[in-house]
C-alpha positions as CSV (number, residue, x, y, z in Angstrom):
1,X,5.0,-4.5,-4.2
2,X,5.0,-5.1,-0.8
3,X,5.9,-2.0,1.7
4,X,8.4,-2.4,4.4
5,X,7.4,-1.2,7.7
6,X,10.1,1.0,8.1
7,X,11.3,2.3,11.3
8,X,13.0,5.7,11.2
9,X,13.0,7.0,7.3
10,X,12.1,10.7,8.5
11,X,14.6,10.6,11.5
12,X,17.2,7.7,12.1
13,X,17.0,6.4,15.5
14,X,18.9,4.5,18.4
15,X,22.5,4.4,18.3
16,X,26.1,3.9,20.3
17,X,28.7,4.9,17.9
18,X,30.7,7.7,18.6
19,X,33.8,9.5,17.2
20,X,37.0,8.8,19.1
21,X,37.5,12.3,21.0
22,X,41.2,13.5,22.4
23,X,42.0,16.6,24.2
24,X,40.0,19.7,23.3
25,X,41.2,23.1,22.7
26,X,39.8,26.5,23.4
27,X,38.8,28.1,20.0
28,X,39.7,31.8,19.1
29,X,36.4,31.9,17.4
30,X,32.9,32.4,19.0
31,X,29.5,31.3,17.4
32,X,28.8,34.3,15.0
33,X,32.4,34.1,13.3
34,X,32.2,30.7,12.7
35,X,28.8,31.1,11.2
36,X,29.9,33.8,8.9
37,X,32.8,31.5,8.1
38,X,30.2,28.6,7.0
39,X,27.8,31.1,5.2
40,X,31.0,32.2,2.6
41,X,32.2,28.7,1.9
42,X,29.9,28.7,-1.4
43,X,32.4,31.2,-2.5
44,X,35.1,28.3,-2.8
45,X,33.2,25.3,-2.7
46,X,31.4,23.6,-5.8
47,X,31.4,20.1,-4.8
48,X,31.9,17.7,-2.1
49,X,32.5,13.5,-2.4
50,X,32.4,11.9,1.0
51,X,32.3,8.3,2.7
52,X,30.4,7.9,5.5
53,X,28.9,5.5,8.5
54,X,25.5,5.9,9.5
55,X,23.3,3.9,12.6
56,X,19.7,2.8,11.7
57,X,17.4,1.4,13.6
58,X,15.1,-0.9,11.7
59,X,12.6,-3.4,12.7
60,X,14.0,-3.3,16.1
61,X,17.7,-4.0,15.1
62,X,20.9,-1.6,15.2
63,X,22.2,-1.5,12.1
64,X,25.6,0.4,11.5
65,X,25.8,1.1,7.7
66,X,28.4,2.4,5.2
67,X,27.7,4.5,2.0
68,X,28.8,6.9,-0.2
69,X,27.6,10.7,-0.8
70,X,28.2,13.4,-3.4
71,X,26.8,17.2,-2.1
72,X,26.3,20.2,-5.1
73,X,26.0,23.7,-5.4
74,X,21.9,24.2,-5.7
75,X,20.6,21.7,-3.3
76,X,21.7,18.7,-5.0
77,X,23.1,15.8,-2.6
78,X,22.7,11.7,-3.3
79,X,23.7,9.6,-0.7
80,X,23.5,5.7,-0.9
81,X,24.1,2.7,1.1
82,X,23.9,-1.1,1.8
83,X,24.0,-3.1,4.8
84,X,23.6,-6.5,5.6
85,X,21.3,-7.1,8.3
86,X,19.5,-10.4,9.8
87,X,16.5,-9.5,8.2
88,X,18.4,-9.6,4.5
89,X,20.4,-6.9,2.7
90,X,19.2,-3.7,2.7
91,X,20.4,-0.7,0.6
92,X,19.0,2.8,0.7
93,X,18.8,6.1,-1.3
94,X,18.4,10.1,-0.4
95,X,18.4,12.0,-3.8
96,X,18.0,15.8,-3.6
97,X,17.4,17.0,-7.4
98,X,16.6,20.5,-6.7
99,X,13.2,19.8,-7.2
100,X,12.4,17.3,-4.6
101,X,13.9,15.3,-2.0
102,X,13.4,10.8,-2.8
103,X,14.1,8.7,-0.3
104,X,14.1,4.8,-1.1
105,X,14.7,1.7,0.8
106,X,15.1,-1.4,-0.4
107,X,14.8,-5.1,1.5
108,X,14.7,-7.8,-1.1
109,X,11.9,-7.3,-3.0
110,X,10.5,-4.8,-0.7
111,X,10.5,-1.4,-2.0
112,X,9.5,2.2,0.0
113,X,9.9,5.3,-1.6
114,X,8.7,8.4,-0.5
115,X,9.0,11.8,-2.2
116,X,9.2,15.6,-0.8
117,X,8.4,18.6,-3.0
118,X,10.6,21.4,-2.2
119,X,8.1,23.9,-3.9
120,X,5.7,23.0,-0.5
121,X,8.9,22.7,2.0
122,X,9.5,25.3,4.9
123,X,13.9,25.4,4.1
124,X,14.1,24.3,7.4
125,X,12.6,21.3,7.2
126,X,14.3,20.8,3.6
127,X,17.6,21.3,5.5
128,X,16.1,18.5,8.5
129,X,15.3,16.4,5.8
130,X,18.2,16.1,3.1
131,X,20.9,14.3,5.6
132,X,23.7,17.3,5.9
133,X,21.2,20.0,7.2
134,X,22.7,23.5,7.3
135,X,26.0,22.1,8.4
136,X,26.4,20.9,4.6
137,X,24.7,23.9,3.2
138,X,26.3,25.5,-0.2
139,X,23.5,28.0,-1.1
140,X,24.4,31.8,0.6
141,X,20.6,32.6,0.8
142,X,19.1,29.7,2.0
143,X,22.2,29.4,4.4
144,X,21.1,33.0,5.6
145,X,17.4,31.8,6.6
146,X,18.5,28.8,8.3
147,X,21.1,30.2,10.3
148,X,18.1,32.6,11.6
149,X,15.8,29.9,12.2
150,X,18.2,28.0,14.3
151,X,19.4,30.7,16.2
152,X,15.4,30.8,17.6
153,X,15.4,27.7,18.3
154,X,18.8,26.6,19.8
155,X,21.5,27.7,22.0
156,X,24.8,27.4,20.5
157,X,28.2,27.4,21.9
158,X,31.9,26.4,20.5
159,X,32.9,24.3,23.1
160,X,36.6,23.8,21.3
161,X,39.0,22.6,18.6
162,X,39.4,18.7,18.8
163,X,42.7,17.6,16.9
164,X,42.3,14.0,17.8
165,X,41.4,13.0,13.9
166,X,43.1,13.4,10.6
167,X,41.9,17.0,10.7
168,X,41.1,19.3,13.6
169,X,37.4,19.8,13.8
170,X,35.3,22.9,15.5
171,X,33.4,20.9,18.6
172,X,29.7,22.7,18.3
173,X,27.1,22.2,20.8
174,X,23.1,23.0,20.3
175,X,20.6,23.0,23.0
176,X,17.1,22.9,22.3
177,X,15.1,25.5,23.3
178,X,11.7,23.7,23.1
179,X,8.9,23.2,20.6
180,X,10.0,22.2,17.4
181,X,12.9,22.2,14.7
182,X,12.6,21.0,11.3
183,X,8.6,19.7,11.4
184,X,9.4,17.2,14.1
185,X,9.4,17.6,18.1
186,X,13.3,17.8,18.8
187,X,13.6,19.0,22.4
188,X,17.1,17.9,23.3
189,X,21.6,18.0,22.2
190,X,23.1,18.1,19.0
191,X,27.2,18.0,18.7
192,X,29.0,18.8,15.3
193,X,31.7,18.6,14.2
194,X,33.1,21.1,11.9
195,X,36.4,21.3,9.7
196,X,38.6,24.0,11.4
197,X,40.2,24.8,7.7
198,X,37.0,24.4,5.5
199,X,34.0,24.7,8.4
200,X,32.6,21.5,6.5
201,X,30.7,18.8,8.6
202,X,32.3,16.0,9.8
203,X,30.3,14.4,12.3
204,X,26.4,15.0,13.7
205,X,25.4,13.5,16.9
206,X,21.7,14.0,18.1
207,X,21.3,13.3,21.3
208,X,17.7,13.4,23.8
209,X,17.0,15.3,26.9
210,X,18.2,12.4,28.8
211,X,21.5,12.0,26.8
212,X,20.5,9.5,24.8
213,X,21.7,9.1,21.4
214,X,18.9,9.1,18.9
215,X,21.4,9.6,15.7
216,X,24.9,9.6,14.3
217,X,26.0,10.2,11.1
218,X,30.3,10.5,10.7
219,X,32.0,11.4,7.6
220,X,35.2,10.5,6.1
221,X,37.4,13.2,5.2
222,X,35.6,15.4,2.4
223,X,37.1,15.5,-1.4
224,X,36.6,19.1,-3.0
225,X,35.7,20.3,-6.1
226,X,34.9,17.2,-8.1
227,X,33.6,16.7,-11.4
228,X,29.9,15.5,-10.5
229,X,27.9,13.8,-13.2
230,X,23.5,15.4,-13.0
231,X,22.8,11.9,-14.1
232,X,23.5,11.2,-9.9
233,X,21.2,13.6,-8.7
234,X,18.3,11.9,-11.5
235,X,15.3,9.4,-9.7
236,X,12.9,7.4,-11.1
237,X,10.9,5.2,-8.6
238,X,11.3,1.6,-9.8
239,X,7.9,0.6,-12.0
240,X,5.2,-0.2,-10.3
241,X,5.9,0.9,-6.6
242,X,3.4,3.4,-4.9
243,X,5.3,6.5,-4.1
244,X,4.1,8.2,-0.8
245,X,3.4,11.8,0.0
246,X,6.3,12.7,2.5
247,X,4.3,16.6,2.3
248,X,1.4,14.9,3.6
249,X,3.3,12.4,6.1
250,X,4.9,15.7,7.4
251,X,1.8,17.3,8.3
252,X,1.1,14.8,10.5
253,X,3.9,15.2,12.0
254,X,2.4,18.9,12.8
255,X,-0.3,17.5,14.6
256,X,-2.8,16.4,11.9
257,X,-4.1,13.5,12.1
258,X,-3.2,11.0,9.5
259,X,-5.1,8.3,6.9
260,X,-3.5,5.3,6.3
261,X,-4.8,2.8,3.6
262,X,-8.8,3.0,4.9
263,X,-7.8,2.8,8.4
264,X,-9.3,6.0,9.1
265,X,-12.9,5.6,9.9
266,X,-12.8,2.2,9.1
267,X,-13.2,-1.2,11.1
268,X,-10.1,-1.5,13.7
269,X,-8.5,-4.9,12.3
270,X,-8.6,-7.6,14.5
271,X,-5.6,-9.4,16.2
272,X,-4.7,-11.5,19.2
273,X,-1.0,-10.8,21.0
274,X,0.6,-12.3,24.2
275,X,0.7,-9.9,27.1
276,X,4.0,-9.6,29.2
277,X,2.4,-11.7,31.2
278,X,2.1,-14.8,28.6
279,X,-1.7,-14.2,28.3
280,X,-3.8,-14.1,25.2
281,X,-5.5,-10.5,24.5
282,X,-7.8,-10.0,21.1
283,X,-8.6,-6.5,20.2
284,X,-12.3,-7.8,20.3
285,X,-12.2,-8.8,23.5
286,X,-12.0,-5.0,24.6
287,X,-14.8,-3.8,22.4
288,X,-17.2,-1.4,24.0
289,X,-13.9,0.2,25.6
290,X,-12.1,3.4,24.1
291,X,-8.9,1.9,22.8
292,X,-5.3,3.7,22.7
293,X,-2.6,1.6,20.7
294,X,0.4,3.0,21.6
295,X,3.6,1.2,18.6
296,X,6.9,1.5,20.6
297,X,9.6,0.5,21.3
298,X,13.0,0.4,24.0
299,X,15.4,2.1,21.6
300,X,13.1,4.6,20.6
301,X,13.7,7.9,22.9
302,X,10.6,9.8,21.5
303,X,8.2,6.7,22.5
304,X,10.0,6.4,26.2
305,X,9.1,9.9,26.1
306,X,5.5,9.7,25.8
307,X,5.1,6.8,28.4
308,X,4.9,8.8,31.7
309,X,1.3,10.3,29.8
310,X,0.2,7.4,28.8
311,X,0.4,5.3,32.0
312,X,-1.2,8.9,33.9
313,X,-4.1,8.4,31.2
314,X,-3.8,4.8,32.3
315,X,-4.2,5.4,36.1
316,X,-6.9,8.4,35.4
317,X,-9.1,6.8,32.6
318,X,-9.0,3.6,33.0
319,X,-12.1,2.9,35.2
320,X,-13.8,5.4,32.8
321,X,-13.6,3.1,29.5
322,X,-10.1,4.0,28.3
323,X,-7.9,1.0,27.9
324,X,-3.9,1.6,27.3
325,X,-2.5,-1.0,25.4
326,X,1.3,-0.8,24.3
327,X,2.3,-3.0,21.1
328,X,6.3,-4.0,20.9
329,X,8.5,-5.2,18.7
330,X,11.1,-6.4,20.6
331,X,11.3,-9.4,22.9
332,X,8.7,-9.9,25.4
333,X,11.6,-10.0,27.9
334,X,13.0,-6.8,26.9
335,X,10.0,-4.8,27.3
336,X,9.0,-6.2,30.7
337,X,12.3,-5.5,32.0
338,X,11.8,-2.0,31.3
339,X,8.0,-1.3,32.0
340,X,9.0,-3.0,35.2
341,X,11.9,-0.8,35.7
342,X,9.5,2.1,35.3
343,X,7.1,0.8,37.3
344,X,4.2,1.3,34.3
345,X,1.5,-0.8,34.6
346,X,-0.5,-0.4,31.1
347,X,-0.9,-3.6,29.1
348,X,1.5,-4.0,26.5
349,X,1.8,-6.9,24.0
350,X,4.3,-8.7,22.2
351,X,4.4,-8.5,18.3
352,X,7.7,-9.7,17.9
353,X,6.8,-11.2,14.0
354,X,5.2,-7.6,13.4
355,X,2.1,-8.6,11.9
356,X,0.2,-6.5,13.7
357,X,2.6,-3.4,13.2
358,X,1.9,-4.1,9.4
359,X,-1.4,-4.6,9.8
360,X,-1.7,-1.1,11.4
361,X,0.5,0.6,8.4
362,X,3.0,1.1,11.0
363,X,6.0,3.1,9.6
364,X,7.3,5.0,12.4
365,X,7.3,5.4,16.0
366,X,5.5,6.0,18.1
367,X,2.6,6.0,16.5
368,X,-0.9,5.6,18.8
369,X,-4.1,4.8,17.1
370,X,-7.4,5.3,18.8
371,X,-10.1,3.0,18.9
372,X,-13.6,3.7,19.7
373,X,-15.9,1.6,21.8
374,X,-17.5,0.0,18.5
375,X,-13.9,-0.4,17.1
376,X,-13.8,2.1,14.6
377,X,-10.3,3.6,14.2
378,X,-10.8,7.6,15.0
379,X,-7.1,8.9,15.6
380,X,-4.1,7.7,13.7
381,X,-1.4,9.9,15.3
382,X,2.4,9.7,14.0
383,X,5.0,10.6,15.6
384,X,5.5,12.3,19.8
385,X,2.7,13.4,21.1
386,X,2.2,15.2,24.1
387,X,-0.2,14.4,27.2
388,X,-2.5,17.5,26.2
389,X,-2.8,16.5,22.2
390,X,-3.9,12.7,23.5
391,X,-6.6,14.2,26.0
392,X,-8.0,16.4,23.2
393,X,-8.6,13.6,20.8
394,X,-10.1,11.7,23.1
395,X,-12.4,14.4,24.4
396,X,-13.5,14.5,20.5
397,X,-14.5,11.5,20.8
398,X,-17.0,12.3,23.4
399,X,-14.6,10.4,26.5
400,X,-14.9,11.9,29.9
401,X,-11.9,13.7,31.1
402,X,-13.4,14.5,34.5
């Protein structure tokens, strides 16, 4: 069956919903209390059923979503949801078995699934990946290794008791301290919200270095202790859809570069987008030129991130053989409003029907793909990457840096 070209399956992106927010109180607990508190809640809780509303980004559009999640002692969690959406309905599935973590989507009769085996998974990137983190965390002794690895990587500070909602929540800030958390570059906020009676999660808010929100995920108020049938936590991919490696699309996320489909060493395919400008440029046309496709997009704080490096390689490069071309989504409009804003000069073309993004295998971003000057592909690179990892693949390619 056809894939969909998802945007945001390992981390949701884009967003504007927040939780109302009233007067906050000073707590009488500090950071390592609180933690202990979280750590013991095993002892009481089994189960947890929950509603919740989660913002996607997909294809360019904001989608807010509703679903429905069940969390279990040993790992097990299964959250599901449909939306309607202009591009047709679109339901999704995480399903955490203990074994391995499944995530499907589903648009029409497109179908994505992509596994995880937990057997190969740092816990802290289990914990990134299966939607409640270590704020939803049942298991003592995993609990124990992920509180140490956050600790290294965040600062953390209570910053009060909200009593605003139905239930006064435990206002927790993180800070990134740089590098990475979870297998993905995550250098900015995160806000929780945390039950003051039970210290379970009600709200996660993921925020950039700018303050831009990049996710939220808000739960209704959580049900204890209910009877949970295993049958929920059971997957099967549907018959006949290719299942893809999330161990493998991970480790490109660590700095690997990845294979898509043959792309890899293989003939660049060919296409022919309208520049911001309303003029016609083929891939073909820059042949004998070193080519970096940059996939991006407004919405997308990791890829607004990496634009500052590109238009430097731009500036620097450029006169050498390197040509910087952006490929968007969105609206022609839109992305020459903001390239403008930011005075980047770079090409960058429209693919507003995303052929081209499915063409390339696109199924995050940013993703940059580089070109050689006889239009083999010889980089397929998912996910932020900084100035220094760009230079070095291009300097393996033999491209004059100096």
């Amino acid at each position: 069956m056809k894939k969909i070209v998802a945007i945001g399956l390992l981390c949701l992106l884009g967003g504007y919903f927040s939780p109302a927010r009233g007067a906050i109180e000073p707590a009488s607990v500090g950071i390592a209390e609180l933690l202990a508190q979280m750590e013991k809640r095993g002892e009481w809780i089994n189960s947890v059923r929950f509603g919740y509303v989660q913002e996607v980004v997909l294809l360019g559009q904001l989608l807010q979503r509703e679903g429905e999640g069940v969390l279990d002692s040993g790992g097990k969690l299964y959250m599901g949801s449909k939306t309607s959406s202009p591009l047709g309905e679109i339901t999704s599935r995480l399903t955490v078995d203990g074994q391995a973590i499944w995530q499907e989507v589903r648009m029409g009769e497109a179908i994505q699934v992509i596994k995880y085996d937990l057997a190969d998974l740092d816990v802290e990137v289990e914990s990134n990946l299966n939607g409640l983190g270590i704020w939803g965390a049942l298991d003592p002794e995993k609990f124990d290794e992920l509180r140490a690895k956050m600790l290294q990587d965040w600062d953390l500070q209570i910053l009060g008791i909200d009593k605003s909602g139905v239930s006064p929540v435990y206002l927790v800030d993180l800070e990134s301290k740089a590098g990475t958390f979870g297998g993905a570059v995550a250098e900015g906020r995160i806000e929780v919200g945390l039950g003051v009676e039970d210290t379970f999660v009600r709200f996660i808010s993921v925020f950039d270095r700018q303050g831009n929100p990049l996710s939220k995920l808000v739960l209704d108020e959580p049900v204890f202790n209910v009877e949970v049938a295993d049958s929920l936590f059971s997957y099967t991919p549907p018959r006949g859809v290719q299942v893809d490696d999330g161990n493998a699309m991970l480790q490109g996320l660590r700095g690997e570069t990845r294979t898509r489909d043959g792309l890899l060493y293989g003939e660049a395919p060919d296409f022919k987008l309208e520049d911001l400008n309303g003029s016609w440029v083929s891939l073909k046309s820059l042949r004998g030129k070193t080519v970096l496709l940059d996939f991006w997009a407004t919405w997308c704080g990791p890829c607004l991130r990496a634009m500052p490096h590109l238009q430097k390689i731009h500036e620097e490069l450029g006169d050498r053989g390197v040509a910087v071309v952006g490929i968007n989504a969105e609206t022609g409009e839109r992305a020459r409003r903001y390239m403008n804003k930011k005075g980047y000069t770079f090409t960058s073309l429209v693919d507003a029907g995303h052929q081209v993004s499915e063409l390339y295998q696109i199924r995050g971003l940013p993703t940059t793909v580089i070109i050689d000057e006889n239009g083999v592909v010889q980089h397929y690179l998912f996910g932020l990457r900084s100035e220094r990892e760009v230079r070095d693949a291009l300097a393996q390619m033999g491209v004059p840096l100096r």
